[in-house]
N, C-alpha and C positions, 0 to 999 in steps of 0.2 A: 414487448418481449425482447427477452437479450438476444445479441446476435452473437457467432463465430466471425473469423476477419474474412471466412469465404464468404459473409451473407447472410449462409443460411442458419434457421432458428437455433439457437443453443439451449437444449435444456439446464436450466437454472437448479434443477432437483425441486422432489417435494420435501414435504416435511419430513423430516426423519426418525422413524419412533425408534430408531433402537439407535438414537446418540447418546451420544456416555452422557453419565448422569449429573456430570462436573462441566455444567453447560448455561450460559455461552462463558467462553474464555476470552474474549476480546479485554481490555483492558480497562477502558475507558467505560463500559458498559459496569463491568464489578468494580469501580470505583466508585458506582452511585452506592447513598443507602441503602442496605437488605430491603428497608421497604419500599422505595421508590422501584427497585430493580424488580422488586413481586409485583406489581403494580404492569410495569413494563412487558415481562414476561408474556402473556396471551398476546400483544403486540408482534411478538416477534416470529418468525420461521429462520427456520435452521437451511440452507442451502447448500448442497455443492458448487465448487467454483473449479472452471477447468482452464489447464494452460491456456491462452490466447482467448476466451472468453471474453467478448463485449457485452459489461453489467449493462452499460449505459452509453448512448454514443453522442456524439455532440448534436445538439439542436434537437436534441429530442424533448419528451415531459420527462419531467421529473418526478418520478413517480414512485420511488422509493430511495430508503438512506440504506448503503450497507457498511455493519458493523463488521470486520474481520475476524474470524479467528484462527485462523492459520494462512498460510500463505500471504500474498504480496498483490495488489491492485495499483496500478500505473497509472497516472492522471495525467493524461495526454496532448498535445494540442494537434490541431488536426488542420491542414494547409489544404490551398485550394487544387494544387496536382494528387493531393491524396497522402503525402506524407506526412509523416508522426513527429513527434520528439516528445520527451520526457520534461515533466515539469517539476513533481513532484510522487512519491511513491505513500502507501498505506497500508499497514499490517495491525496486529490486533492492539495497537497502541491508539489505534483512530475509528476513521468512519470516513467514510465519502460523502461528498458533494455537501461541501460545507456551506457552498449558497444558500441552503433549503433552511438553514439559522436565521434567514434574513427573508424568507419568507419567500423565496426565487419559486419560479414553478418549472423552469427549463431547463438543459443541463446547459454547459456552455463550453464541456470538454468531454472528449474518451474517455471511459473506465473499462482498460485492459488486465484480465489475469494475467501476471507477470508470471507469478508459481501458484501454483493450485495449490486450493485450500477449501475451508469452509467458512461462511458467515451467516451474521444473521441479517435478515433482512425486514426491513421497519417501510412499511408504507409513509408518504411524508403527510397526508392527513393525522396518521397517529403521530408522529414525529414530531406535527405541529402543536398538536395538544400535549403531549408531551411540557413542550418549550413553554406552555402556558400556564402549567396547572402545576408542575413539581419543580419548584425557584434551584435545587440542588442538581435535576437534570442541567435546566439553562446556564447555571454556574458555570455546569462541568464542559460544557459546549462552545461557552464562549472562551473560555481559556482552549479550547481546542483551537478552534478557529485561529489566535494567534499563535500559538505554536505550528498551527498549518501554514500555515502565511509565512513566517521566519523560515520555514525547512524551504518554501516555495524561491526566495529571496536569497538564501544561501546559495543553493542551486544553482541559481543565474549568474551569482559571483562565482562561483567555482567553473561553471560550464566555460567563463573569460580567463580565469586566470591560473587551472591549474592543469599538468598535464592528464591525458588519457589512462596511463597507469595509475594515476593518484585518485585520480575519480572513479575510475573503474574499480579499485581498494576501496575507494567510501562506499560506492553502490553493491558490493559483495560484503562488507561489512553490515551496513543498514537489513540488507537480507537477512542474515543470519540473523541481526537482533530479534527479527521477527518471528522466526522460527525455533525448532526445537534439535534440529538436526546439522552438522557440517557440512553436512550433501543436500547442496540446494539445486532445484531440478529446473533449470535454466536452460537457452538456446542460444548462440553467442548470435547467430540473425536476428533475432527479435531485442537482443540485448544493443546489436550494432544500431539498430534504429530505433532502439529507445534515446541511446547518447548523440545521435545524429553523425555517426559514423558509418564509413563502410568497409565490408562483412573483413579483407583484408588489414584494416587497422587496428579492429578489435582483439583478430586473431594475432597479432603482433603485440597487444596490447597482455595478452591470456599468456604470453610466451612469456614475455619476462618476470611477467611473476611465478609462474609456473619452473622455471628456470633457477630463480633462486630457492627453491622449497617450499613456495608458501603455499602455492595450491594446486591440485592435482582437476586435470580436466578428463570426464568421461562419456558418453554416448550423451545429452542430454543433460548435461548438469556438470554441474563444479564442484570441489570437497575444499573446504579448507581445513589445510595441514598447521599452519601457523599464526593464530588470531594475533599473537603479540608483532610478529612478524606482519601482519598485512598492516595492524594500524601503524604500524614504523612506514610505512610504506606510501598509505593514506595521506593528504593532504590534510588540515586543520579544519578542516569543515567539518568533518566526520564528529568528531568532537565537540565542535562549537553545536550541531544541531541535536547530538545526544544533551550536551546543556540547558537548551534554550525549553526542551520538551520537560524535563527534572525541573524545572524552574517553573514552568507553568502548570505542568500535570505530575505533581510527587509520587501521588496513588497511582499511575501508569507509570513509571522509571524503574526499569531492571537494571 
């Protein structure tokens, strides 16, 4: 069962009979064939996903893949005094815990709601047959997996080499691709300890951009005002890992 970061249990949600009918939206999932994807369907459950939600926490089983369709899931590493940092991030262009491609049964990181949303969620025995039985599922999975991996690797060069504003630009940028709105419902705590900052740098970090027009900050969340503006602002990474995803997965690239 998922947890919240207090511990205690998080309802995951049930099934949802009255989701819209243009469902699931994830990306990666409607890039399979219409038939494969019918096929898929009975597989799947539709879930709510809530701010700070733990899908999965490290060293657990691994007992399901979830597919996104809105909002943002944080792939975390998890240290032995208890703290976090950010590895990598997932919106409906992906799917979690890409180990389970290789046949893993454990997790071996956090899966934090960063922004709430909905996905779907795949048992990894169905996942596995899945992988076995439809060759244009496994295609699409293994081209995942290195696109996961590059954004994973990018990350770690940019975490060295660029500054706090420039990353903090990529990491508000990458949000929005995921979503549908410029108001993304963010907390700059949970956002300072996703970059391995603290709570004062970030908020230093929110000023200056905030300062020159590009984004507006409110109770909970951030608006961006200026997309062209922030990627002037962004470091090359941003760019380079929207490429390497269009390179690998065309049918997911907006």
């Amino acid at each position: 069962m998922a947890t919240c970061q207090s511990g205690s249990p998080c309802n995951q949600g049930e099934p949802n009979v009255s989701a819209p009918s243009k469902w699931p939206r994830n990306r990666l999932l409607l890039a399979l064939p219409s038939s494969n994807l019918k096929q898929l369907m009975p597989e799947l459950e539709r879930i709510d996903c809530h701010r700070g939600q733990v899908l999965m926490d490290a060293d657990s089983s691994l007992d399901h893949v979830f597919f996104p369709d809105s909002g943002v899931v944080s792939v975390v590493a998890v240290y032995a005094d208890g703290s976090v940092i950010e590895m990598a991030t997932i919106g409906r262009e992906g799917c979690t815990d890409v180990q389970a491609v290789f046949g893993a049964k454990r997790s071996s990181v956090r899966l934090l709601v960063q922004i709430p949303g909905s996905a779907a969620k795949i048992s990894r025995a169905a996942f596995t047959r899945a992988m076995g039985s439809m060759p244009s599922f496994r295609s699409l999975m293994y081209a995942y997996v290195q696109a996961f991996l590059e954004q994973v690797l990018v990350s770690v060069a940019c975490n060295g080499a660029h500054s706090l504003k420039e990353r903090l630009a990529r990491w508000l940028l990458m949000m929005r691709d995921r979503g549908d709105d410029d108001t993304l419902e963010i907390t700059q705590n949970l956002l300072a300890e996703m970059l391995g900052v603290q709570r004062p740098t970030i908020t230093n970090a929110f000023r200056e951009l905030e300062r020159v027009g590009l984004i507006a900050r409110g109770r909970r969340q951030v608006t961006i005002l200026d997309r062209q503006g922030l990627m002037a602002a962004s470091c090359e990474c941003y760019q380079l890992v929207r490429a390497r995803l269009a390179f690998h997965l065309p049918k997911t690239y907006t």
